[in-house]
N, C-alpha and C positions, 0 to 999 in steps of 0.2 A: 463494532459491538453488535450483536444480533438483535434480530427485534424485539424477542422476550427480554434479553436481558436489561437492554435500552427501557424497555416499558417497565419493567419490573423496579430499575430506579427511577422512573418518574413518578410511579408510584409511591416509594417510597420518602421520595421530595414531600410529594403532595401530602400524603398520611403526616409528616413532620406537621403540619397547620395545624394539627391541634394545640399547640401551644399557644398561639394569638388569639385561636378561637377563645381559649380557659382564659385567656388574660381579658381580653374583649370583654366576659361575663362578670368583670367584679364592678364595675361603675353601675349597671342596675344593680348590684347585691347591695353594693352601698344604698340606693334608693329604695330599693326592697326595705330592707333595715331601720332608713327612714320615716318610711308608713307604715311602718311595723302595725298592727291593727287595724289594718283597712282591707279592701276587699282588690285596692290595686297591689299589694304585698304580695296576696295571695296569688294572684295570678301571674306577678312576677317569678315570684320563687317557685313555684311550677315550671314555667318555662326556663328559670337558670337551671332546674332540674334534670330538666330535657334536654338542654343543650350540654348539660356535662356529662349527660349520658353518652351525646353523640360526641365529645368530646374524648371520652375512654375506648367509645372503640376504635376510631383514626390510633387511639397512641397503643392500641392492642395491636391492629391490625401492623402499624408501622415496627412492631416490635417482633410482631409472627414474622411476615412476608421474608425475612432474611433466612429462615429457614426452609424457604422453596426455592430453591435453585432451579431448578429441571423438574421437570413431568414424573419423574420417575419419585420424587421425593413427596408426593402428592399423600397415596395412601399410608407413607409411615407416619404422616404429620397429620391426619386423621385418626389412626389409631390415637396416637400420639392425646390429643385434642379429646378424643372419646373418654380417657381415665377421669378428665376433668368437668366435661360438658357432654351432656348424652347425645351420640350419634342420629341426625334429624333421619339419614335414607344409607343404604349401605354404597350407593353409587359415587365414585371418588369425583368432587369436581374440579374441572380443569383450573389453570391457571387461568387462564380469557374468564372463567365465570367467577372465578375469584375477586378478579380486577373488576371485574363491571361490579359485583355486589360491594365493592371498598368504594368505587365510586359513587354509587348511589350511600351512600353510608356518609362520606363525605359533602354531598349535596344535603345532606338532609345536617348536618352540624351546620352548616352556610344557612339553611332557611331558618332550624331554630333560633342562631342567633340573631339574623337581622328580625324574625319576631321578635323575639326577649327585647332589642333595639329599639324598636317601632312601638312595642308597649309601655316602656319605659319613658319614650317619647311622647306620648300621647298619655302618658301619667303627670308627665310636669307640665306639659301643656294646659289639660285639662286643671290639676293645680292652681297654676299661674293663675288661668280665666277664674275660676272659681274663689282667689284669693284676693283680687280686681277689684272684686264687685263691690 
């Protein structure tokens, strides 16, 4: 298998996480839900917001990416891409800067969610302690 093409399905392995990521997010939604009126709600359902955001684009990206085969197939899937979303530069980008932008794209669903995690964590904590006393 060549190198792009090898990369291009690890890629698309890796883009498939968003579905554990989206699953991952409903135990704080339930706890969100449960503070419904607090000020730790809010700042949950913010960050489940963020994270389902960086959830949509892994399952975009994993949905595009099969229509880049080759280099060549680069500026029809820009056009392509343009009817729907406005063209940011008219320079076509390669595959490599594609991959790297999905990567970073994907690390950043990985950080929201273990914030959303962490915050959630340090909401029943905090809870707990304060329910204690």
């Amino acid at each position: 298998m060549p190198y792009s093409a090898m990369t291009h399905r690890i890629m698309q392995i890796h883009m498939s996480s968003w579905r554990y990521f989206a699953l991952l997010t409903l135990p704080p939604l339930v706890l969100a839900f449960n503070l419904l009126y607090s000020l730790e709600s809010v700042v949950l359902l913010m960050l489940f917001l963020l994270t389902q955001y960086y959830c949509w684009r892994p399952w975009l990206d994993e949905r595009l990416f099969p229509l880049l085969n080759n280099e060549s197939d680069l500026a029809m899937f820009d056009e392509g891409m343009s009817h729907l979303w406005p063209a940011k530069t008219d320079n076509t980008r390669s595959l490599k800067e594609r991959w790297c932008g999905a990567r970073r794209l994907f690390y950043r669903a990985m950080s929201a969610l273990v914030a959303l995690w962490l915050a959630s964590l340090s909401s029943v904590l905090y809870l707990s302690l304060t329910l204690a006393k």
